[in-house]
C-alpha positions in Angstrom: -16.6 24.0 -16.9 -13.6 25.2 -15.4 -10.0 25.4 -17.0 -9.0 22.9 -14.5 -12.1 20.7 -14.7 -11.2 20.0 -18.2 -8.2 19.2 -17.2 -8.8 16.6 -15.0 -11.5 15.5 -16.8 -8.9 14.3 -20.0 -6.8 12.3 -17.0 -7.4 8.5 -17.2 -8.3 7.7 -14.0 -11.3 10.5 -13.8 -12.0 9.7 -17.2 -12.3 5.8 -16.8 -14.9 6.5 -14.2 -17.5 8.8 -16.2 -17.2 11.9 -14.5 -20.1 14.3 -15.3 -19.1 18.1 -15.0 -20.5 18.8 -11.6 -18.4 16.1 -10.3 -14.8 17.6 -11.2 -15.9 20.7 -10.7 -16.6 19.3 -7.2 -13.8 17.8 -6.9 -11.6 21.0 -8.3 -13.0 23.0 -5.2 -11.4 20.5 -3.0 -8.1 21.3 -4.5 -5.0 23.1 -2.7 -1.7 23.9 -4.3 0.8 22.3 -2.1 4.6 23.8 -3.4 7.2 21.3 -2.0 11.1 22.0 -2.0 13.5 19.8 -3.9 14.5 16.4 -2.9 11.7 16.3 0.2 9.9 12.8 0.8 5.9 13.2 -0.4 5.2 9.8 0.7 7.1 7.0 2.3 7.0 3.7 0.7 3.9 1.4 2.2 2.4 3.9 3.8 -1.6 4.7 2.9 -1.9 7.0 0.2 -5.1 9.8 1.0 -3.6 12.5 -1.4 -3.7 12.5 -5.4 -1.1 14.4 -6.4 -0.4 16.7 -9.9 2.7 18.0 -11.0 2.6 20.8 -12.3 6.6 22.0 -12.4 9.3 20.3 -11.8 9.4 16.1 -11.6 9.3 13.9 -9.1 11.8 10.7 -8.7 9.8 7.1 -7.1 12.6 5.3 -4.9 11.5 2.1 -4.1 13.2 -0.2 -1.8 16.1 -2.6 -2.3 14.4 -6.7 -3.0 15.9 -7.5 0.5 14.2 -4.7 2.0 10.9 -4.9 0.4 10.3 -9.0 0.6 11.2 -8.2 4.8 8.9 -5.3 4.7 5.7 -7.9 2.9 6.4 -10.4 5.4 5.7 -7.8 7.8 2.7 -6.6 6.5 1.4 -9.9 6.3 1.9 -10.9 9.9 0.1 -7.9 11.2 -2.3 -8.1 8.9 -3.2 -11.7 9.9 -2.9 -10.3 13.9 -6.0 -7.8 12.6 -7.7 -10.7 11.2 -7.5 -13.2 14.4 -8.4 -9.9 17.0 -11.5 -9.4 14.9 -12.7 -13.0 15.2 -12.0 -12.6 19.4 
């Protein structure tokens, strides 16, 4: 198996799931090194995630936002998510 396949393969969450070899080393081949600059935004908080991300130099900082900000930002969520609910039973 690859370098990196092993890699991976020693992470939790591949490791949790059983992974056989052909599997990372599918999932190595859909790999792309993505070099970001200092103190740029990766993902915004509550957005969908559809990346997995590995550091590889540097670090990385999580901001999350003030209570205030984040209980508004639920209550949000939650009435938009209960608009979704009562278009699908239309």
């Amino acid at each position: 198996m690859s370098t990196i396949g092993k890699l991976i393969g020693n992470i939790p969450f591949f490791k949790e799931r059983e992974m056989g070899e052909q599997a990372l080393i599918d999932v190595c081949w859909h790999m792309t090194v993505l070099a970001m600059p200092a103190n740029k935004t990766v993902v915004e908080f509550g957005s969908v995630g559809d990346n997995f991300y590995f550091i590889l130099h540097g670090g990385v900082a999580i901001n999350i936002p003030n209570p205030e900000k984040l209980s508004r930002f639920k209550a949000i969520k939650k009435e938009i998510s209960d608009l979704e609910d009562e278009l699908e039973s239309v």
